[in-house]
C-alpha positions as CSV (number, residue, x, y, z in Angstrom):
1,X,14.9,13.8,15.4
2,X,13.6,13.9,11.6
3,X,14.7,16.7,9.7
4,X,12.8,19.8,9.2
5,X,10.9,20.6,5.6
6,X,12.4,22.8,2.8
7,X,9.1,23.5,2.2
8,X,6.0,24.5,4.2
9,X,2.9,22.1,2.7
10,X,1.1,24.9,1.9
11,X,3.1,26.2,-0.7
12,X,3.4,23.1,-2.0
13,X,-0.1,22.5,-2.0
14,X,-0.6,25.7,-3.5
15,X,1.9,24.8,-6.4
16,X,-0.2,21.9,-6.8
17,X,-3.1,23.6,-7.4
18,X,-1.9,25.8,-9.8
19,X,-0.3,23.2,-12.0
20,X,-3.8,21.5,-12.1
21,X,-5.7,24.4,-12.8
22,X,-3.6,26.6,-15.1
23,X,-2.5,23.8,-16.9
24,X,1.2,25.3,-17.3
25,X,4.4,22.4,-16.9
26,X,5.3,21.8,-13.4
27,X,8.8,23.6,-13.9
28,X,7.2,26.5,-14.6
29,X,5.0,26.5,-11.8
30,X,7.8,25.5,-9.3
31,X,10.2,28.1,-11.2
32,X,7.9,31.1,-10.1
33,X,7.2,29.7,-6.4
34,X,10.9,29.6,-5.8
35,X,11.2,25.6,-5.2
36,X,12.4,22.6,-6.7
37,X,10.5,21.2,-9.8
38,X,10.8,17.6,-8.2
39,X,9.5,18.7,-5.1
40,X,6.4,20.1,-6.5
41,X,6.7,17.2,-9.2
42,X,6.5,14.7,-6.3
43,X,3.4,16.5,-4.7
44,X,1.5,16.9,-8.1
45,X,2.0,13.0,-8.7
46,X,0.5,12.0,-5.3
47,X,-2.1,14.6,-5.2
48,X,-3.2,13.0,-8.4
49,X,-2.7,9.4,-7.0
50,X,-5.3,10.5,-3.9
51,X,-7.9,11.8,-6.2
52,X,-8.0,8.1,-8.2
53,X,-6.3,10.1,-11.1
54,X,-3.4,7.5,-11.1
55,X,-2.9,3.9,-10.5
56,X,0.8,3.6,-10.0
57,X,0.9,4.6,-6.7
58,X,-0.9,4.2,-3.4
59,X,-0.9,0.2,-4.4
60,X,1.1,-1.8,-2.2
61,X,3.4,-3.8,-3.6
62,X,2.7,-7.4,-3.9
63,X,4.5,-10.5,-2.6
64,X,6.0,-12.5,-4.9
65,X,8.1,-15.1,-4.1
66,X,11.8,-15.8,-5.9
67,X,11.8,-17.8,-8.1
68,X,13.6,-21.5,-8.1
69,X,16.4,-22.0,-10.2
């Protein structure tokens, strides 16, 4: 059975949100909702990732084979 959220999405959406539009830090945002900053960093990163805002994640990883030695 997976483990329930310490969160509800929508407050972490809503943290989110804020960050982008006031423009304050994260920990400042996530300080006055009452959660974690890494939560709500976490959120912030991949909201920004599934608007195109960021490249380093989304992208699978690619197959690379080890090398001989």
């Amino acid at each position: 059975m997976p483990r329930a959220r310490k969160y509800p999405e929508e407050l972490l959406e809503r943290g989110a949100r804020l960050v982008f539009e006031s423009g304050r830090p994260i920990a400042h945002v996530a300080a006055d909702l009452g959660i974690h900053p890494e939560a709500l960093r976490k959120r912030v990163r991949q909201a920004e990732a599934d608007a195109g805002q960021r490249r380093d994640l989304g992208v699978p990883l690619r197959n690379v084979a080890p090398t001989d030695k």
